[in-house]
VOVOMI-753011 format. One line per 8 residues: number of its first residue (from 1); for each residue y, z, x of C-alpha. Coordinates in steps of 0.5 Angstrom, whole numbers. Each point is the difference from the previous one (the first is absolute). Layout:
<vexlos>
NUM	Y/Z/X  ...;
</vexlos>
This chain:
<vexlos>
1	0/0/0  5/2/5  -2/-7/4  2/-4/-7  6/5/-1  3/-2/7  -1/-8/-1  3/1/-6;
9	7/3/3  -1/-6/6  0/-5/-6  6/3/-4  3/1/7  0/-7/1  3/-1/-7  6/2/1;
17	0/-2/7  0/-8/-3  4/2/-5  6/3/4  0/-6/5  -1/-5/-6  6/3/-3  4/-1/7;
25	-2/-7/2  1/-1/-9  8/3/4  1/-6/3  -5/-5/-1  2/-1/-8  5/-5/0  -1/-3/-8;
33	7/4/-1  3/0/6  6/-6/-2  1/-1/8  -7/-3/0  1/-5/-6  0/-6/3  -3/-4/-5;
41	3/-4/-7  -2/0/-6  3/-6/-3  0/-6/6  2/-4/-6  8/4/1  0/-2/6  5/-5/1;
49	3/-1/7  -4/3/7  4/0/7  -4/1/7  3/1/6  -3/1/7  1/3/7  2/-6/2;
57	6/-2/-4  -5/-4/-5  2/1/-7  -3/-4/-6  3/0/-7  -6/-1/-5  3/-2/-8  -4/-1/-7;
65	2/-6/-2  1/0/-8  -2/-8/-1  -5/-2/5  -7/4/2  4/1/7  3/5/3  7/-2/4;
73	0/1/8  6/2/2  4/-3/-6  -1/-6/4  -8/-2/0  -6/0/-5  -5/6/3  -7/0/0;
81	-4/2/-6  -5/3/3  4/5/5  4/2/-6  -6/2/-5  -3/4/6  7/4/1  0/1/-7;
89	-8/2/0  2/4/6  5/5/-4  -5/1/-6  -6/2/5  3/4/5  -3/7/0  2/6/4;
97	-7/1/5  5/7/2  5/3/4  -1/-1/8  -2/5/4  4/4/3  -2/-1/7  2/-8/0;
105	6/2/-5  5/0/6  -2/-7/2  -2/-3/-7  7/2/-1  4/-3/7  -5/-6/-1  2/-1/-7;
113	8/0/2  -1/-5/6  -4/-5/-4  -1/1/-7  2/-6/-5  4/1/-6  -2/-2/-7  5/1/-5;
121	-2/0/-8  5/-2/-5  -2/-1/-8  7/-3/-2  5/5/2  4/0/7  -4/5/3  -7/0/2;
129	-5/5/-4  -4/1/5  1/-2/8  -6/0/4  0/1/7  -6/-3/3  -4/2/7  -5/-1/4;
137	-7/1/-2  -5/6/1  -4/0/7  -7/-1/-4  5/-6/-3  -2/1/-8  7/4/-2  7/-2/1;
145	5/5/2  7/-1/-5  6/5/-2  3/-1/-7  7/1/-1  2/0/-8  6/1/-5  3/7/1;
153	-6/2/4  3/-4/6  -5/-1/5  -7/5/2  -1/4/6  -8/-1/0  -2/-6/1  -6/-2/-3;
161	-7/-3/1  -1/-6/-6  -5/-6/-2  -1/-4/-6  -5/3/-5  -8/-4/1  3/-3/7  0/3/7;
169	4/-3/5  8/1/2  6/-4/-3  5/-1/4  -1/-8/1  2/0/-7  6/1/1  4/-6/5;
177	7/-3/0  -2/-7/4  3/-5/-5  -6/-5/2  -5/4/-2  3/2/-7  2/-7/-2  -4/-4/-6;
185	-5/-5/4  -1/-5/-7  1/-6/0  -3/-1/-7  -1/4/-6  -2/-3/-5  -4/6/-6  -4/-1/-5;
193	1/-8/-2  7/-1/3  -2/-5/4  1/-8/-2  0/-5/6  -2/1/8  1/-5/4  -2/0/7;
201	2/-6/6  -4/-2/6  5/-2/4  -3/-4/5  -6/-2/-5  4/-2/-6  -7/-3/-4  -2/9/1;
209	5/1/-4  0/2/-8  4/3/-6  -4/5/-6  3/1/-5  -2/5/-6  3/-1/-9  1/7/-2;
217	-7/0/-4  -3/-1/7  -2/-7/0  0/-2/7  2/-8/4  -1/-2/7  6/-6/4  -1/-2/6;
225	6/0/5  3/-6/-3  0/3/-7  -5/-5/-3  -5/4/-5  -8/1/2  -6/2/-4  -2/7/1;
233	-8/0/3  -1/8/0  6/3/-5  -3/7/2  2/-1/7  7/-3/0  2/6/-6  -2/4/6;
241	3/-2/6  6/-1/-5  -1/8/-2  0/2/8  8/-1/0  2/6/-6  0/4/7  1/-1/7;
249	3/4/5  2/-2/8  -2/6/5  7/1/3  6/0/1  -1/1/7  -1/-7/3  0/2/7;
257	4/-6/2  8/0/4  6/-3/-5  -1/-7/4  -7/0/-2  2/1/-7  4/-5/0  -5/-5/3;
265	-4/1/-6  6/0/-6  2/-7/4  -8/-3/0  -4/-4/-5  -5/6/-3  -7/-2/-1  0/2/-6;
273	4/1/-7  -2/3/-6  4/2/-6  -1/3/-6  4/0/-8  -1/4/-5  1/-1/-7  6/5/0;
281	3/-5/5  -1/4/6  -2/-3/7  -2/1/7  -1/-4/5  -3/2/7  -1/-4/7  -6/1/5;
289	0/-1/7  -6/-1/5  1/6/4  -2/-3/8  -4/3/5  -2/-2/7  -7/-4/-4  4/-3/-5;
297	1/4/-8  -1/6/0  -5/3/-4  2/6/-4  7/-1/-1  6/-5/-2  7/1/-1  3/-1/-7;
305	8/-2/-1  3/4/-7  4/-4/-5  5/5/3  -1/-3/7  -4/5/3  -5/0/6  -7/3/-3;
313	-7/1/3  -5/-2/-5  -9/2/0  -4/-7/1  -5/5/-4  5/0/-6  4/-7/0  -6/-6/3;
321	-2/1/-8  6/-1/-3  1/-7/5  -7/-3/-2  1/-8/0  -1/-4/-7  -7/-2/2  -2/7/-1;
329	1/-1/-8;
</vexlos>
């Protein structure tokens, strides 16, 4: 009995042991009401403006244009979709893992003051609802530390350690002011069925070249180059190659290329022509040329020239189906 009553008084001990250090990480670690540590929004539909600044001197200035699916780069560019929707997923799914530890505070912190990137939050009104002051990641990579600053509140003094619920990585490369990298890289959008005609000119083989066109009901015509009516041998394959023009993107800005070299290209007969109507009147036209190497054309890429007349690098994976030659249909 004696042996059984003092495992009984161990147990309880523990108990109360557990319970007291539950209670005083609970001091700390319970962050679900501290308003410091309320990174997220709630309702990213509100957000209508976000501004980015960096160490560097790099800002970009990301607006919610109320008439296109875009948002607006710097009152001057279409932004990338696809870049601003992860912001957007990044505010609604961000969680607080916890407060950093106090043995790394100190450098967290002095970190944070020396390379921290800015990240203003704005739902209509001239003062951000929430700015985010983002690090670097953890050492095991799967947080990132960040400081809050809020209306009335200012800014924090505890840095935190964040991440997005269901994900484990950092999400600092989110965030980044090259002009280059946030403009919109399509050179056709055509959705649902807006698209009526595609038209694409081999310059050097006129005979490759041809015209689809499409009725609003769906009825697709194939011309050649010299615009005389074919007849259609596979309708299924024509219709599927003229579909491949709703949504096409280059893949950069970043051609690599000098100024004079840009002008080479502006100044040169293209390879390849394609424009492409649609039935509201919208138009793009789009130029390639053969990227050369020391072997003759180079095998993954080809430069693009924009109806703004700018100088792009385009995958071969991407556009040598869209430049097929008429024979193929």
């Amino acid at each position: 009995m004696k042996s059984n009553l003092r495992i009984l008084l161990v147990l309880i001990g523990v108990t109360i042991i557990t319970g007291i250090i539950w209670k005083t990480q609970d001091a700390r670690g319970d962050l679900s009401s501290n308003v410091q540590a309320d990174f997220s929004i709630s309702d990213t539909s509100l957000v209508n403006k976000i501004f980015i600044a960096d160490n560097q001197g790099g800002t970009a200035l990301l607006e919610r244009s109320l008439d296109t699916r875009f948002w607006t780069l710097n009152g001057e560019f279409l932004a990338r979709k696809d870049a601003t929707d992860l912001l957007l997923k990044t505010f609604s799914r961000i969680e607080v893992k916890g407060p950093v530890n106090e043995k790394m505070r100190g450098t967290v912190i002095r970190n944070l003051a020396g390379t921290a990137k800015k990240v203003e939050i704005y739902q209509g009104g001239d003062k951000p609802v929430k700015t985010w002051y983002v690090g670097t990641s953890t050492p095991s990579h799967t947080g990132t530390y960040m400081v809050l600053e809020s209306p009335g509140l200012g800014m924090s003094s505890e840095p935190f350690v964040v991440s997005l619920k269901g994900s484990i990585g950092f999400l600092s490369t989110r965030f980044f002011t090259d002009v280059n990298e946030w403009r919109y890289t399509g050179v056709f959008d055509f959705p649902g069925r807006s698209l009526a005609e595609v038209t694409v000119v081999h310059h050097d083989t006129p005979y490759h070249s041809y015209t689809i066109k499409s009725t609003p009901q769906g009825d697709i015509s194939l011309e050649n180059g010299a615009g005389a009516l074919l007849s259609i041998r596979d309708t299924l394959k024509v219709q599927d190659q003229f579909l491949r023009f709703r949504k096409v993107h280059f893949e950069s800005y970043n051609n690599h290329l000098t100024e004079s070299g840009q002008e080479s290209i502006r100044n040169t007969i293209p390879a390849f022509t394609m424009l492409v109507k649609g039935f509201d009147g919208k138009s793009s036209k789009f130029n390639l040329f053969w990227k050369q190497t020391e072997s003759g054309p180079d095998e993954e890429y080809m430069y693009g020239l924009t109806s703004a007349g700018e100088v792009v690098l385009v995958q071969r994976y991407v556009f040598d189906p869209l430049i097929a030659v008429l024979s193929d249909f």
